[in-house]
TORVO-896918 format. One record per residue (C-alpha): residue number from 0; x, y, z. Coordinates in steps of 0.25 Angstrom, whole numbers, m for minus. Layout:
REM residues N
+-----+-------+-------+-------+
:   k :    px :    py :    pz :
+-----+-------+-------+-------+
: NUM :     X :     Y :     Z :
...
+-----+-------+-------+-------+
END
This chain:
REM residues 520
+-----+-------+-------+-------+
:   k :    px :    py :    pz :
+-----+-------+-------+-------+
:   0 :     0 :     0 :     0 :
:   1 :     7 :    12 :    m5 :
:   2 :    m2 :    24 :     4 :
:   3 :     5 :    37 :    12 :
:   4 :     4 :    34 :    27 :
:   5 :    m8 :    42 :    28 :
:   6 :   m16 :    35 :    18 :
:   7 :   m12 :    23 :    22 :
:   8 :   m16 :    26 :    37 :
:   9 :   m30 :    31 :    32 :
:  10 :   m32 :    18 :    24 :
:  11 :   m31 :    10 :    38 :
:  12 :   m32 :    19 :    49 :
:  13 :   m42 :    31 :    43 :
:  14 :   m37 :    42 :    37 :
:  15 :   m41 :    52 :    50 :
:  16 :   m32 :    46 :    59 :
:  17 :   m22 :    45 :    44 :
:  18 :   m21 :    60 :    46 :
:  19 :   m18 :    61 :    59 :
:  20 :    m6 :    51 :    58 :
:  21 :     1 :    56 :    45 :
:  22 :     2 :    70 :    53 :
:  23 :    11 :    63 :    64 :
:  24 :    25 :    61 :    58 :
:  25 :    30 :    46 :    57 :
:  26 :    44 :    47 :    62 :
:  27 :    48 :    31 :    63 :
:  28 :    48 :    21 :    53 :
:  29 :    38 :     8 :    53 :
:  30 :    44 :    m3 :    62 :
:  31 :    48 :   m16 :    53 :
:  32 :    38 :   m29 :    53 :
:  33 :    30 :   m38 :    42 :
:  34 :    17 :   m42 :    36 :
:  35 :    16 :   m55 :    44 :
:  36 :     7 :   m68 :    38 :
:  37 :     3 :   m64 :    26 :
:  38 :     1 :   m76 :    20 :
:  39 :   m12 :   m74 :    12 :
:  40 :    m4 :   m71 :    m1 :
:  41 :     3 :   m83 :     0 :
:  42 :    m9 :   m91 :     4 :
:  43 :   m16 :   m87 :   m10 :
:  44 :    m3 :   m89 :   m17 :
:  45 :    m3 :  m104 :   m12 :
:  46 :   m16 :  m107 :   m17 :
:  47 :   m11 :  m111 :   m31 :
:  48 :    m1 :  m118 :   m24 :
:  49 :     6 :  m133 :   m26 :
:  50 :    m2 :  m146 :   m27 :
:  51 :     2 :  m156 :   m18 :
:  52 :     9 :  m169 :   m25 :
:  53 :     2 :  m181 :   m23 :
:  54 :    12 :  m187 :   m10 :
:  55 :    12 :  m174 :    m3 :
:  56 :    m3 :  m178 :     2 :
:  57 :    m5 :  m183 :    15 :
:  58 :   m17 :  m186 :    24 :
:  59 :   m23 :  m180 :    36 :
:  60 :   m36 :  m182 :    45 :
:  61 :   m37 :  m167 :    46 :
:  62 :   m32 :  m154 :    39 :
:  63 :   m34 :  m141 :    46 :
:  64 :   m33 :  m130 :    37 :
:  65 :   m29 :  m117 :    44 :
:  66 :   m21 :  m115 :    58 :
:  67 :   m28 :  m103 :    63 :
:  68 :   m35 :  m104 :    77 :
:  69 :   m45 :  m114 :    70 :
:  70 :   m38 :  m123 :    64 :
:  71 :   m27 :  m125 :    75 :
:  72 :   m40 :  m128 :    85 :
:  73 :   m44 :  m139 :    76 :
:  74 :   m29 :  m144 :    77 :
:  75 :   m30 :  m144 :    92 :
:  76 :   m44 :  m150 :    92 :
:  77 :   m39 :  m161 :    83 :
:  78 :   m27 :  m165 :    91 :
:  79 :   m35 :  m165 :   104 :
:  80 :   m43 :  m176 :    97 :
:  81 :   m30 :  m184 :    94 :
:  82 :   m34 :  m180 :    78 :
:  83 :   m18 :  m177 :    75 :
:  84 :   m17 :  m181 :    61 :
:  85 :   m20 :  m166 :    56 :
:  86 :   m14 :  m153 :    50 :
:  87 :   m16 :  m138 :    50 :
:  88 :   m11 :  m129 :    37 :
:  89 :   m10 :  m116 :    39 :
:  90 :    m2 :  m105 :    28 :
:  91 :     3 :   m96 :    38 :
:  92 :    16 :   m98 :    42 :
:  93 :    10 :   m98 :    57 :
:  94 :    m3 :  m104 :    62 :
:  95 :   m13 :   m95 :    71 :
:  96 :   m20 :   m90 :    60 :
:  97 :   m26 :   m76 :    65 :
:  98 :   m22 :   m81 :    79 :
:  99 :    m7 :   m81 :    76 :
: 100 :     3 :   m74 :    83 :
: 101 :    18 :   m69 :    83 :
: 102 :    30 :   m66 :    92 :
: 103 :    41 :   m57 :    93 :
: 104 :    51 :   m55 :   104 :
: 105 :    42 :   m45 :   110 :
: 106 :    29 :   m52 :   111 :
: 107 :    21 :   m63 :   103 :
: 108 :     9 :   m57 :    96 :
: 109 :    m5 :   m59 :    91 :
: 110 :    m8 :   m59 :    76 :
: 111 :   m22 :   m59 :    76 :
: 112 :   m31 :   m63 :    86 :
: 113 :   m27 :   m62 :   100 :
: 114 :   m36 :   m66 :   110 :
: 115 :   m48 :   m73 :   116 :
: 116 :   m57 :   m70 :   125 :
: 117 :   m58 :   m80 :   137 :
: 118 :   m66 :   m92 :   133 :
: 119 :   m82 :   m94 :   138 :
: 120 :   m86 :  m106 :   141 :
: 121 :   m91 :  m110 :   129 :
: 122 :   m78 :  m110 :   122 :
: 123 :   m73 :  m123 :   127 :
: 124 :   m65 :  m125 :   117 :
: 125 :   m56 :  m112 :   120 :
: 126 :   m57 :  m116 :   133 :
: 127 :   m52 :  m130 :   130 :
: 128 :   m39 :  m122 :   122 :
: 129 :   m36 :  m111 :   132 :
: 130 :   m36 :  m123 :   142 :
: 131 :   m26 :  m132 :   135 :
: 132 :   m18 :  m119 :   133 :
: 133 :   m19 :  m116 :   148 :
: 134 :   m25 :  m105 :   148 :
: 135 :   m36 :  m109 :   155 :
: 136 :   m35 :  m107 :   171 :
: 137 :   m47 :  m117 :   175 :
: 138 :   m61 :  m111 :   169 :
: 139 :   m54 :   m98 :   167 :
: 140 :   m45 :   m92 :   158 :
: 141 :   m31 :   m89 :   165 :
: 142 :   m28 :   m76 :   169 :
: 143 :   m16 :   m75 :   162 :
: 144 :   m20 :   m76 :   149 :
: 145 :   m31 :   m66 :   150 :
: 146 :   m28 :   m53 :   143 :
: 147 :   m23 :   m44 :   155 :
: 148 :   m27 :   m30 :   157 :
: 149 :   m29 :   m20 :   153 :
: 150 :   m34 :   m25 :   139 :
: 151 :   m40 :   m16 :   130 :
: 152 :   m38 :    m2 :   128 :
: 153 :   m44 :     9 :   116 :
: 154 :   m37 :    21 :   111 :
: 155 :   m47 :    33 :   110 :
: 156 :   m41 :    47 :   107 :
: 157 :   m28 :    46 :   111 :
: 158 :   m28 :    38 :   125 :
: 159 :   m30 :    24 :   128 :
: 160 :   m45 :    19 :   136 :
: 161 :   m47 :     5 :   143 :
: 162 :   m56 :    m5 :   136 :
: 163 :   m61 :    m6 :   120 :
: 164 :   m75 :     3 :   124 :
: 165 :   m70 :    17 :   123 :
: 166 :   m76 :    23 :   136 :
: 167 :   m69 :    36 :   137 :
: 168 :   m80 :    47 :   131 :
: 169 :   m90 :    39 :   131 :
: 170 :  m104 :    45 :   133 :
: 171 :  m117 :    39 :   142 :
: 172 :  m122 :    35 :   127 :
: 173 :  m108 :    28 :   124 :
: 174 :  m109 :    21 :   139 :
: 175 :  m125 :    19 :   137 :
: 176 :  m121 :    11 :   121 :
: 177 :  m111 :     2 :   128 :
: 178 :  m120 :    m3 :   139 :
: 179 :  m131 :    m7 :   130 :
: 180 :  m121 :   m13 :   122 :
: 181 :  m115 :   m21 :   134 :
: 182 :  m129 :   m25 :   137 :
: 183 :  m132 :   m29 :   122 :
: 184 :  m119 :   m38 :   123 :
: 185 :  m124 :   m44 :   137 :
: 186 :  m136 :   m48 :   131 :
: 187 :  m130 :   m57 :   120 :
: 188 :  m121 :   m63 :   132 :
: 189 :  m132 :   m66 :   140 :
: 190 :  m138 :   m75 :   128 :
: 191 :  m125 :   m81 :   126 :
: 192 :  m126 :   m77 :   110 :
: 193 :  m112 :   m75 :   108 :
: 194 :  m100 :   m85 :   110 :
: 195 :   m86 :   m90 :   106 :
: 196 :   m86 :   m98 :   100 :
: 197 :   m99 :   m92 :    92 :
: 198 :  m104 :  m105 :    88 :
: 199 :  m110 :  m107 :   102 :
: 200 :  m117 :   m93 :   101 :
: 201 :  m130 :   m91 :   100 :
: 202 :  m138 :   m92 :    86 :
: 203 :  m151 :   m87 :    89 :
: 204 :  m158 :   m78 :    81 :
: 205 :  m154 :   m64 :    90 :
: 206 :  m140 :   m68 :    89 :
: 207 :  m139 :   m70 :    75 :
: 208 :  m148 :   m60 :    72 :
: 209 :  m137 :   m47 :    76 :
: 210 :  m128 :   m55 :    63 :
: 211 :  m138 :   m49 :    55 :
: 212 :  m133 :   m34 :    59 :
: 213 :  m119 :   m30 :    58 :
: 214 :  m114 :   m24 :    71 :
: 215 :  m117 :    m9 :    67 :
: 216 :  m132 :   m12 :    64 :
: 217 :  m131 :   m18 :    79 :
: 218 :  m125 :    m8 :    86 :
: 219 :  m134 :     2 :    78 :
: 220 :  m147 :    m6 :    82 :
: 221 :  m143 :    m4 :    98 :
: 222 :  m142 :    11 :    94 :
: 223 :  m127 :     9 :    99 :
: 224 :  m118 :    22 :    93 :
: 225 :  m110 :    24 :   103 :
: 226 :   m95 :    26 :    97 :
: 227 :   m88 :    17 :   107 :
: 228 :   m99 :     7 :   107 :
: 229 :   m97 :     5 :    92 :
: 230 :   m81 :     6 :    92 :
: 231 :   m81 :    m5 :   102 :
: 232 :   m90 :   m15 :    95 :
: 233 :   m82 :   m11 :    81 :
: 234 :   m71 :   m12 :    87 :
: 235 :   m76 :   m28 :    91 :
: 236 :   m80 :   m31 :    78 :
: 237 :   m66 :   m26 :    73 :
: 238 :   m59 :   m33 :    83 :
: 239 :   m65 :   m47 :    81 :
: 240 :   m71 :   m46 :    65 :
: 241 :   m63 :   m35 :    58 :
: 242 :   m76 :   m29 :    53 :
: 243 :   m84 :   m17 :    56 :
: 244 :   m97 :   m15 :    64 :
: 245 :  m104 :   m14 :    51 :
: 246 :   m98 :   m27 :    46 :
: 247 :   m98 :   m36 :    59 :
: 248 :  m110 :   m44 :    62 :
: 249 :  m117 :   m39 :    75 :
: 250 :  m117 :   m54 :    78 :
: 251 :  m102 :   m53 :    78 :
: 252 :  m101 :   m40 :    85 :
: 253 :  m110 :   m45 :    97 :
: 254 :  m102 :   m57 :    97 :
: 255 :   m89 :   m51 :    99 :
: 256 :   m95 :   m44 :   114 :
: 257 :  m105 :   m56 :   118 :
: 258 :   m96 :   m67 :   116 :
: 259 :   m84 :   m64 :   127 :
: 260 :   m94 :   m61 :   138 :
: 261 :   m98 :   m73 :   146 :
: 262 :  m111 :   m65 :   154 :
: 263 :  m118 :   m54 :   152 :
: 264 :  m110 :   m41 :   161 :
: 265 :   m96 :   m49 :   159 :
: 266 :   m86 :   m43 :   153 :
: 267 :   m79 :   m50 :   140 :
: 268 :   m73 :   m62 :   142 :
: 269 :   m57 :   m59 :   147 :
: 270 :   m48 :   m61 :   134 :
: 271 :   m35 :   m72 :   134 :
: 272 :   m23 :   m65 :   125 :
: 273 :    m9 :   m68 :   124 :
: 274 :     3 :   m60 :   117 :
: 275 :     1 :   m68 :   105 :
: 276 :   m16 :   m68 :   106 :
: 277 :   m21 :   m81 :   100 :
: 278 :    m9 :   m85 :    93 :
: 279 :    m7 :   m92 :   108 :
: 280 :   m19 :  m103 :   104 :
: 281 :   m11 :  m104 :    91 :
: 282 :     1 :  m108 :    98 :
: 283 :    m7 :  m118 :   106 :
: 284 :   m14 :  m124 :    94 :
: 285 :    m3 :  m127 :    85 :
: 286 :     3 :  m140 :    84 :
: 287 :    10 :  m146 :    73 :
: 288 :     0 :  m150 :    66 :
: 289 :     0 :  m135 :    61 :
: 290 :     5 :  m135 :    46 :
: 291 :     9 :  m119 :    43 :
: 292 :    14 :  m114 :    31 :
: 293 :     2 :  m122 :    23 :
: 294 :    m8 :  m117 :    15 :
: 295 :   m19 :  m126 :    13 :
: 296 :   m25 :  m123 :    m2 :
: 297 :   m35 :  m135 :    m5 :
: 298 :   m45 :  m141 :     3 :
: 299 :   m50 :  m151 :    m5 :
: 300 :   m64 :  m161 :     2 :
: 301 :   m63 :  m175 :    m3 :
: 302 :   m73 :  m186 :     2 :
: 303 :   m63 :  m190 :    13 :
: 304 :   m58 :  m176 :    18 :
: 305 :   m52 :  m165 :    11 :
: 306 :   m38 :  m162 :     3 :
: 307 :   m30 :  m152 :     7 :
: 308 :   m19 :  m146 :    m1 :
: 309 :    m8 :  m136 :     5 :
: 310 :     2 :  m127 :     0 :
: 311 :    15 :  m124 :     9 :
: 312 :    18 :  m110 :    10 :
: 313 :    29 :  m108 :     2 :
: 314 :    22 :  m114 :    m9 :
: 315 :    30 :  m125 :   m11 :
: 316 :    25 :  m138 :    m6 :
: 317 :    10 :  m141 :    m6 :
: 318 :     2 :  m155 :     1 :
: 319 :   m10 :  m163 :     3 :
: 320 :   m18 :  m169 :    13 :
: 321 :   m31 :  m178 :    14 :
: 322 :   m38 :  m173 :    25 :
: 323 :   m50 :  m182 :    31 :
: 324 :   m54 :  m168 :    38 :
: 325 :   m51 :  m154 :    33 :
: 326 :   m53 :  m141 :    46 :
: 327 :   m50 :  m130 :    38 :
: 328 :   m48 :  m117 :    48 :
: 329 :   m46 :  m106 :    38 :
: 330 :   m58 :   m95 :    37 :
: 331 :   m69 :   m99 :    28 :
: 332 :   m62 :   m90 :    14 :
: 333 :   m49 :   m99 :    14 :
: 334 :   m59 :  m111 :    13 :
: 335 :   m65 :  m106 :     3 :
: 336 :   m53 :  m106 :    m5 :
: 337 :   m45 :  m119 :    m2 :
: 338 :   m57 :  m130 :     2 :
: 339 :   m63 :  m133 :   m12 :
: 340 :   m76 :  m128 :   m15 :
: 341 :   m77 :  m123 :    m2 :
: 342 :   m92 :  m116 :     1 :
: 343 :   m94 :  m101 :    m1 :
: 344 :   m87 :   m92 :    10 :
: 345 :   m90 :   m77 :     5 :
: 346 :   m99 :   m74 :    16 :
: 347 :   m86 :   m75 :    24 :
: 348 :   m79 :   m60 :    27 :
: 349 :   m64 :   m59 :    33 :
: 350 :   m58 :   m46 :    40 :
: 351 :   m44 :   m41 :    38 :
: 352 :   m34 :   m38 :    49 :
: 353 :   m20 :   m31 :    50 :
: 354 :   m13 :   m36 :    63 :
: 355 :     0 :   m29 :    68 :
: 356 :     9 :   m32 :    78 :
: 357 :    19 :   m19 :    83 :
: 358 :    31 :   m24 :    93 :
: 359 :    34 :   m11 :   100 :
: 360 :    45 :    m7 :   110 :
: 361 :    36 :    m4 :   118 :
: 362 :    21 :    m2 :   124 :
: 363 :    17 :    10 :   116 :
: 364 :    12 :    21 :   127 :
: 365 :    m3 :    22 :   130 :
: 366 :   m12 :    34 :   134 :
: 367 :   m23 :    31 :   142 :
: 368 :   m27 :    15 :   146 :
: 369 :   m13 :     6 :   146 :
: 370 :    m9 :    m3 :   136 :
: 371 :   m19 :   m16 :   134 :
: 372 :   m20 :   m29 :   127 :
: 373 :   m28 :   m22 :   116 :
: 374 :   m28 :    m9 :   112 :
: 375 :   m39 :    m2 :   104 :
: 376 :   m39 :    10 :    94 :
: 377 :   m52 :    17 :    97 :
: 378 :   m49 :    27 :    83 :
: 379 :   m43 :    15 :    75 :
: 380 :   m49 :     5 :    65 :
: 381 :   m38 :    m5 :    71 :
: 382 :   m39 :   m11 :    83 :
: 383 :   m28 :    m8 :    89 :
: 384 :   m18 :   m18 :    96 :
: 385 :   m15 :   m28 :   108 :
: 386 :    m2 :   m29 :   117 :
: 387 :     5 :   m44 :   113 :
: 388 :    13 :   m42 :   128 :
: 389 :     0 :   m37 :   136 :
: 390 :    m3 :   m51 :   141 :
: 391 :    11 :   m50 :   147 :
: 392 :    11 :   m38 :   154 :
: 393 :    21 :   m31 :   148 :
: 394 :    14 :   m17 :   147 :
: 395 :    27 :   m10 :   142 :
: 396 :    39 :   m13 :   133 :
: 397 :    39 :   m21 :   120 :
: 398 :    26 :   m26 :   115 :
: 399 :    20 :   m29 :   103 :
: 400 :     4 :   m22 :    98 :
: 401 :    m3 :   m31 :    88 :
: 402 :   m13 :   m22 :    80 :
: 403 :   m26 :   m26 :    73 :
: 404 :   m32 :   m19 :    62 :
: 405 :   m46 :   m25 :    57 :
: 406 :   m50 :   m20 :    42 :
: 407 :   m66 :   m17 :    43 :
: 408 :   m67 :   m15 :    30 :
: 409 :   m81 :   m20 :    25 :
: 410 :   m76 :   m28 :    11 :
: 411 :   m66 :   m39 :    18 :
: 412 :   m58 :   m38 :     5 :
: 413 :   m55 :   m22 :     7 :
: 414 :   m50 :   m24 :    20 :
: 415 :   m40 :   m36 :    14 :
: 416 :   m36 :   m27 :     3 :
: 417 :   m32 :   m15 :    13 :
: 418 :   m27 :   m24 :    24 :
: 419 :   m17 :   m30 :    12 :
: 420 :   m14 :   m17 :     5 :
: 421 :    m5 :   m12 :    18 :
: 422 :     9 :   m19 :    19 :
: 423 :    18 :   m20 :    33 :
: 424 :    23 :    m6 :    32 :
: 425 :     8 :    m1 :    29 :
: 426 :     1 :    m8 :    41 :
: 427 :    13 :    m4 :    51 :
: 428 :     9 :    11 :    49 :
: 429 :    m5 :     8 :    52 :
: 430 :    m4 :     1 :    64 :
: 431 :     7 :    12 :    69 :
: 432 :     0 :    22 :    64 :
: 433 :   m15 :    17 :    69 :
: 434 :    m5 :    14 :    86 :
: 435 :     0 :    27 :    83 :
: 436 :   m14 :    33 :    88 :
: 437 :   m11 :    27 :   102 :
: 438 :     2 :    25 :   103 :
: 439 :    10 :    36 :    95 :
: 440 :    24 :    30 :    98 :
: 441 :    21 :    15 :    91 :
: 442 :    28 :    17 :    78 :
: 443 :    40 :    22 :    87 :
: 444 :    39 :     9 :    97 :
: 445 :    34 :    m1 :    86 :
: 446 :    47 :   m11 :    82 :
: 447 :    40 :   m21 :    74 :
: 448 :    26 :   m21 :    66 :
: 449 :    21 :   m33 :    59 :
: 450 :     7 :   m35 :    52 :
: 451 :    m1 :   m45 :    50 :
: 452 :   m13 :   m44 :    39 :
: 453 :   m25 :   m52 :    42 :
: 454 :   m32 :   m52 :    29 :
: 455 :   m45 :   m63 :    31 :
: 456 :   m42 :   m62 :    48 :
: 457 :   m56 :   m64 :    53 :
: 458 :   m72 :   m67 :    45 :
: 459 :   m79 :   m55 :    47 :
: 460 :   m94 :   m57 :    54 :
: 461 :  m102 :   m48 :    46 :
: 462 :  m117 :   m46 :    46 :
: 463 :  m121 :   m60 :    44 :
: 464 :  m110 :   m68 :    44 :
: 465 :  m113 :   m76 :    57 :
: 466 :  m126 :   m80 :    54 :
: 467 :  m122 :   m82 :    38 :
: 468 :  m125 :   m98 :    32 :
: 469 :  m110 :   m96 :    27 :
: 470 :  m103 :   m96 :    41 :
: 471 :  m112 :  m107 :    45 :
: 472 :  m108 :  m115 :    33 :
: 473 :   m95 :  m114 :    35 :
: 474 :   m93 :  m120 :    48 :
: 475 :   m98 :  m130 :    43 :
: 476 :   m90 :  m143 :    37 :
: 477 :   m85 :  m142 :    23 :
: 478 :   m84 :  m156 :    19 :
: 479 :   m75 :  m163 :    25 :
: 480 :   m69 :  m150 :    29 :
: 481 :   m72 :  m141 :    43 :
: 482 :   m70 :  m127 :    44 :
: 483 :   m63 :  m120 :    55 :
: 484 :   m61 :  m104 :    56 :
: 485 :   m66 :   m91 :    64 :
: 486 :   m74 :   m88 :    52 :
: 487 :   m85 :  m100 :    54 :
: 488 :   m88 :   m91 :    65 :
: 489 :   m89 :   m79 :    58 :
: 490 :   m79 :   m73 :    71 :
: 491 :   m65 :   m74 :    70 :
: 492 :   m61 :   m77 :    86 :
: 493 :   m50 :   m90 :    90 :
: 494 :   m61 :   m96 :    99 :
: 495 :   m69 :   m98 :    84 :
: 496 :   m57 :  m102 :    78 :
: 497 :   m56 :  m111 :    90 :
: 498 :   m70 :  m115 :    88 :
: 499 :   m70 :  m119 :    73 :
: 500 :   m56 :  m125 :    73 :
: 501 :   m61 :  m136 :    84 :
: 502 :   m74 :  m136 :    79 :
: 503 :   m68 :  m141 :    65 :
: 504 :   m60 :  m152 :    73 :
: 505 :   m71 :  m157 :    81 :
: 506 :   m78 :  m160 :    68 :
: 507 :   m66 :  m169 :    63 :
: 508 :   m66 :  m177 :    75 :
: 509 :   m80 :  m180 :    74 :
: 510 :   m80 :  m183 :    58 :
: 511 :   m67 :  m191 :    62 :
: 512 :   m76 :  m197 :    75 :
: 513 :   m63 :  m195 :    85 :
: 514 :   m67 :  m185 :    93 :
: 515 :   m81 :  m181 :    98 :
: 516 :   m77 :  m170 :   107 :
: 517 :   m79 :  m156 :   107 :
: 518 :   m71 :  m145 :   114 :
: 519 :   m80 :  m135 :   106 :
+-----+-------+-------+-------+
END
């Protein structure tokens, strides 16, 4: 992208706030770093790759395609049953998926998504995971792996204020909005409407009717105009779906405040983090089972399984396998292209996201509420950053900021489009530029920016989606082949991945009559 600094601040960040940062001078050069797992070009140019030669075939009872989150919990599902005689293929060079992480020699970091929120007790099979990892301390979720406080923090007009609601300013109405909207909330909890995982929600007709509104049209109908009300709840639907209020189902927008809380009155469910966020349950789910570097191109149903091809990274070697049972755990538009004459998948949508990770020299200086776990741009279209060393309570010195930019665009293929048009350089004057609001020192203290570009990172719930035939349909078994992503969900949290991947593992057994169990 060849753009003067201001335009290409205006492009991503608007151009009011454009102006008033090409005034300020910009007396140090952009910190090195890279565009890290960009490895969609190289999956489209494996698609025309090698066939395999007729002895580089072998046999397997199960092929899981895919080693994010969903894909590695039908690994760890199979193994509990003694089903051993499986593989995972994934292209990335890593396996995590959206849940991967890195490390540095100041702090590991999240990629992606990093957090969830302490299980109900519902989700037994998170649960179960969190209590093989030891995290579990009886009932309860040990203290230690709680994010500590303080945690969240928004920026509003040059000083920091505790929590996401901004409550500095706000009028009697402002207060008057948020209590009807705390009690709205309440009453979905007290029906037990909203879960996680969301296939033991509620599906009766109420519940399924606010996905025939988009989250707009529901805050409208409750009269709710309060600017903070309606940041906080955009915000959400940022956060979790990457769209705007106009394009997020109010289904989904209820879901993200209902399904933490266990009672009416509680607070949201306390959240479990780590400096690396969920690339800790990747760690914990790998085995060497885990095939990376592999690209699987054809998914081919036969009477007595399925065929799967696979294509090396490099291009230069390329195998078979005959599956009995095929998992695939990619999202539902990559089916589409490798399991032949897969079904129609158009009514699934996918947001982009921009992830950066800053190491900095040291904690960048706050005015107002101290530094949190996450840390909100009240005037900014990102949303802002987390501390990788806050778990560790290290609230000064070295660190490293990981900062999330959801594209809202309403066409998904617009936002791919401008997410891709930036390079490295690009992006690493929009993120210090966008910190800059806060903390004016960051380009001065910032030793290392790498980017990550997320372009399909999570399906969109728009207006519809969640009571559509098509998501339906796809949880369902393709021949001889189960599916396993966020997307059968239609939102893109670990627990579904969790869900859908032990899910798809529990119908195996069955098919294979060796395991009847269920931890779902």
């Amino acid at each position: 992208m060849s753009l003067s600094r201001r335009d290409l601040l205006a492009a991503f960040l608007g151009a009011p706030f454009a102006a008033i940062a090409c005034r300020r001078p910009v007396r140090r050069s952009l910190p090195p770093g890279e565009i890290v797992g960009a490895s969609d070009r190289v999956g489209h140019r494996l698609r025309e790759a090698l066939r395999p030669s007729t002895d580089s075939w072998t046999s397997r009872d199960v092929v899981i395609v895919g080693a994010g989150i969903a894909g590695l919990a039908a690994g760890w599902r199979l193994t509990h049953a003694d089903l051993n005689d499986y593989s995972v293929f994934d292209l990335e060079p890593v396996a995590g998926g959206t849940a991967r992480s890195g490390r540095n020699t100041t702090s590991q970091y999240p990629w992606g998504a990093h957090y969830v929120p302490a299980p109900l007790p519902e989700n037994r099979v998170l649960i179960r995971l969190l209590g093989e990892m030891g995290v579990m301390d009886g009932n309860e979720v040990a203290e230690q792996y709680l994010c500590r406080d303080p945690q969240e923090r928004v920026f509003y007009r040059g000083a920091w204020y505790e929590g996401l609601y901004l409550s500095a300013g706000a009028t009697h109405d402002d207060a008057r909005q948020l209590h009807e909207f705390e009690r709205e909330i309440d009453r979905w909890v007290a029906m037990r409407a909203f879960t996680i995982p969301t296939a033991l929600g509620s599906q009766n007709a109420d519940v399924m009717a606010l996905d025939r509104m988009s989250a707009a049209q529901w805050l409208d109908a409750h009269r709710w105009t309060s600017p903070r009300l309606r940041w906080l709840v955009a915000y959400a639907c940022r956060d979790d779906y990457g769209a705007t209020l106009e394009d997020t189902s109010a289904w989904a927008a209820v879901f993200y405040f209902a399904s933490r809380v266990p009672a009416p009155g509680k607070p949201s469910q306390p959240l479990i983090t780590w400096p690396e966020g969920n690339g800790r349950f990747v760690r914990h789910l790998t085995n060497d089972r885990v095939e990376t570097g592999w690209l699987v191109t054809s998914v081919i149903p036969t009477e007595n399984g399925a065929d799967v091809i696979a294509a090396s990274r490099d291009g230069s070697h390329a195998r078979g396998i005959h599956a009995k049972n095929v998992i695939f755990a990619g999202p539902q538009f990559i089916a589409a292209r490798v399991i032949r004459d897969y079904r129609d998948v158009r009514d699934f949508v996918y947001g982009s996201w921009l992830v950066a990770n800053l190491t900095i020299s040291r904690s960048p200086e706050s005015h107002g509420f101290p530094m949190c776990w996450d840390n909100a741009l009240y005037d900014s279209p990102s949303l802002g950053y987390v501390v990788a060393t806050h778990q560790s309570g290290r609230d000064s010195g070295p660190t490293v900021l990981t900062y999330y930019y959801a594209f809202t665009d309403h066409d998904p293929r617009v936002s791919r489009e401008r997410l891709l048009s930036a390079g490295r350089d690009e992006w690493a004057e929009v993120v210090l530029s966008d910190l800059s609001r806060a903390h004016p020192e960051i380009r001065d203290i910032t030793e290392r920016l790498d980017v990550m570009r997320w372009g399909h990172a999570m399906v969109r719930p728009y207006p519809g989606f969640i009571a559509s035939a098509a998501r339906r349909e796809a949880a369902q078994p393709f021949r001889s082949i189960e599916l396993a992503n966020t997307d059968l969900s239609g939102v893109a949290l670990m627990e579904e991945a969790l869900y859908h991947g032990v899910r798809a593992a529990e119908a195996v057994l069955r098919r294979g009559g060796r395991d009847t169990a269920t931890y779902l």
